[in-house]
N, C-alpha and C positions, 0 to 999 in steps of 0.2 A: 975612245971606248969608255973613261972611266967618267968622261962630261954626261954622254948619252944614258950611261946611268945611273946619275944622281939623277940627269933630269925626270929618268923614266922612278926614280922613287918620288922626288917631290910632287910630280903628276898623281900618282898613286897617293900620297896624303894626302892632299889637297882635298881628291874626290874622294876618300875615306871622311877626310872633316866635314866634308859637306853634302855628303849621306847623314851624317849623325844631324845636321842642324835642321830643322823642321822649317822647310821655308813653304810657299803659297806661290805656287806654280802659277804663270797668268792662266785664264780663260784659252786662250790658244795653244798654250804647252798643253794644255789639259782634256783638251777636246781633240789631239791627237796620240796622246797616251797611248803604249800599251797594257793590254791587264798585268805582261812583264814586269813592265816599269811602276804601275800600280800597286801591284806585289812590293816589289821592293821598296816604295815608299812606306809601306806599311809595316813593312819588316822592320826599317828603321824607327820607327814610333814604336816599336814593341808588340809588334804582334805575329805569331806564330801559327805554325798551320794552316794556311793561306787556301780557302778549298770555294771550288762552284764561282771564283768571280768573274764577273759577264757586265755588259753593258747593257742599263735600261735605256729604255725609248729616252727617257728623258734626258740621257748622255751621262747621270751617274752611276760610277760603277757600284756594284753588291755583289758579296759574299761572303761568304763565312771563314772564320778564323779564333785563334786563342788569341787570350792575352794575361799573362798570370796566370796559367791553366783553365782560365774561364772561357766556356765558349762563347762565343758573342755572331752575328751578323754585323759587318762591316758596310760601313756606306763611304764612299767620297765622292764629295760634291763637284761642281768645276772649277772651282778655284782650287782644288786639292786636297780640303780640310774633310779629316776622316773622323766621324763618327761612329761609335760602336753602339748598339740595342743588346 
């Protein structure tokens, strides 16, 4: 019992360290994404309020969100890399 849970916390760090690290999804993690999982990429780069995001024709996702209490529209592209306007 006490193995199964350290394992289940260093699982739990691991995937906490590696929400924090900004990595570049391939073209195939990215083109099956959810707006979920989208979200939460985003969440981790610092942005808040996550509202309206939806998939363009073109397969990147937009919507709107804070970041520093600024509102911004959000884009990310297919490789993952999120732009703010």
């Amino acid at each position: 019992m006490k193995h199964g849970v350290l394992l289940l916390a260093l699982i739990l760090l691991s995937t906490a360290a590696s929400a924090q690290t900004p990595q570049t999804p391939s073209t195939k993690t990215q083109s099956t994404a959810t707006a979920a999982g989208v979200a939460a990429r985003m969440q981790a780069l610092g942005y808040s309020d996550i509202q309206n995001l939806h998939r363009g024709p073109d397969g990147k996702w937009v919507g709107n969100a804070s970041r520093n209490g600024v509102p911004v529209t959000v884009t990310t592209d297919s490789e993952g890399k999120v732009t703010a306007r």
